[in-house]
Structure formats: C-alpha cells, structure tokens
C-alpha positions in Angstrom: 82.0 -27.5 -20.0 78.1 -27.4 -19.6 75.9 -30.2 -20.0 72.0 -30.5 -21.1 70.6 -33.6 -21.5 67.7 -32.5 -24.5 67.3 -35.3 -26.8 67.7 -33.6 -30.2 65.6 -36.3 -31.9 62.3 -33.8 -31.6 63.8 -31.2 -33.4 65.3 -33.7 -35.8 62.0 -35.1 -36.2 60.1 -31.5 -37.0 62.7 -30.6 -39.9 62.8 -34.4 -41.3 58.4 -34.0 -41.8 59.2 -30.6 -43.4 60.5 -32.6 -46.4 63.4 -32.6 -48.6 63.5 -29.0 -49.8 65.3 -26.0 -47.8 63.6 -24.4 -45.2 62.0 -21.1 -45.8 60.8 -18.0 -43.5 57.3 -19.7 -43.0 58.8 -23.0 -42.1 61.2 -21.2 -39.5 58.0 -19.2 -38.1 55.8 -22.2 -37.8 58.1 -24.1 -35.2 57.8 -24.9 -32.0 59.7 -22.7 -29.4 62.7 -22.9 -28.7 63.6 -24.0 -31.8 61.7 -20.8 -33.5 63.7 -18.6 -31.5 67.3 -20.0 -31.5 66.9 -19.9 -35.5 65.0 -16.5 -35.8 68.0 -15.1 -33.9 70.7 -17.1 -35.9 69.1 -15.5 -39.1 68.9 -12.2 -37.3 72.6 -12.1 -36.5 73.8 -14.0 -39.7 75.7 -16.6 -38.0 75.6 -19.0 -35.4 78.8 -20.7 -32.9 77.6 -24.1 -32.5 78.3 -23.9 -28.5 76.0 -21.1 -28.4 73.0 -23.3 -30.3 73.4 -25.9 -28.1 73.3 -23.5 -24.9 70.4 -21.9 -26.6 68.7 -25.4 -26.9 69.8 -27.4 -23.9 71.5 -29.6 -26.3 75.0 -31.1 -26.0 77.5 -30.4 -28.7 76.9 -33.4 -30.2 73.2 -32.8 -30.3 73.5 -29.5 -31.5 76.2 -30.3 -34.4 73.5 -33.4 -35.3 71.2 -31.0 -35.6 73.5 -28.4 -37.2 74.2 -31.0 -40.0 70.5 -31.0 -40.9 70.6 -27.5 -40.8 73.5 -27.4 -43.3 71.1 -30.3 -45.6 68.2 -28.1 -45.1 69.8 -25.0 -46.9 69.9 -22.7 -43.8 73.1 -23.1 -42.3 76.5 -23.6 -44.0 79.5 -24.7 -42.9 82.3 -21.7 -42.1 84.5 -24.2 -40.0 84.2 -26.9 -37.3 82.2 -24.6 -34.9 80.8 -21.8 -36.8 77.8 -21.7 -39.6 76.8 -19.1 -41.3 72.9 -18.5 -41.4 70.9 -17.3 -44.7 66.6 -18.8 -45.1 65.4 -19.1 -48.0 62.9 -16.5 -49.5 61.4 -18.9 -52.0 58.2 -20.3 -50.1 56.0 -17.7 -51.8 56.2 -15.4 -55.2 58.0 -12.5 -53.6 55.0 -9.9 -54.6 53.5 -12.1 -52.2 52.1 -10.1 -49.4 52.4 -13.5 -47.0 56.4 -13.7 -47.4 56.9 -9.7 -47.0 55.0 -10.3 -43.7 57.1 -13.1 -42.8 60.5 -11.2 -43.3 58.4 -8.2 -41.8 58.4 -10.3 -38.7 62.1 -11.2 -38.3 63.0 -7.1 -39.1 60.3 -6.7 -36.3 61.4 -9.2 -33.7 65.3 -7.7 -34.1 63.9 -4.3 -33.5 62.3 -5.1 -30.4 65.8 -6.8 -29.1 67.5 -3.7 -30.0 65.0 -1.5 -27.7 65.4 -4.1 -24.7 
C-alpha cells in the first residue's frame, strides 16, 4: 500500500472557484500542474483507476476518491464502480466553429501524439 500525504483541499479548492457548471477543455488546460496533466491523460485514455490518480497526485485514496467525487459533480468523471471512472470533458465552453475550442482539443490530440513517440 503506498502512502502520500498531499492535502487534496488545493485541488478541491481550484474546481470549487471554477463554479457550478461542468468543466470544459479550457478549464482542464488552465490548471495548475499536476492536476492538468493527471486529467489531460485521464481524458486521453478515457478512463481513470482511482489508485492510479492518487499515485499520479501524491494523494491517498481517500484524497483522490474526495476529489474523484467532485470530479463526478463537475461532469468529467462518472462513476463505472467503486474504483474506476470513466473520463469524457465537456466541449461546450465555446461555439464549436470556434477556432479557440478546436485549438484546445487540438492540444490534447497533440499532447497524446507526442506520448505515443516517447
């Protein structure tokens, strides 16, 4: 069993000031690392194991499935079972003939591609 002692009340705090609606691709990009990264690659992959998250955020289970929970509020995650979410953002921050959100996706398609070459 691993053990990180994060406190998960900043990353609670970030996605509590971003308001009640679901998060979108420009809220996701505009977060601090590693939070950014942890969900870019959740959205990437399509789901997300909760023990991975919290190794990914030096959280403890509890922290991570706190902030899982918000997750799940915020629209990005939802529940598949006790341990497992599946991952979907939300494209609706911007008309999508809106050159700003086709960047933004442009940017998770680009980040993937550059894992893929590593």
């Amino acid at each position: 069993m691993f053990r990180f002692n994060r406190n998960p009340k900043q990353f609670l705090r970030l996605l509590e000031n971003l308001g009640e609606r679901n998060l979108t691709a420009t809220d996701i990009v505009s977060l601090p690392e590693p939070l950014r990264s942890a969900l870019s690659g959740a959205i990437r992959a399509g789901r997300i194991n909760l023990e991975d998250f919290a190794k990914e955020l030096r959280l403890s289970l509890k922290g991570a499935s706190l902030l899982a929970d918000m997750l799940v509020k915020k629209g990005l995650f939802h529940r598949r079972d006790e341990k497992t979410f599946d991952v979907r953002a939300s494209g609706k921050t911007y008309s999508h003939e809106n050159s700003r959100t086709i960047e933004l996706w442009a940017k998770f398609d680009n980040d993937d591609d550059k894992g893929k070459k590593a």
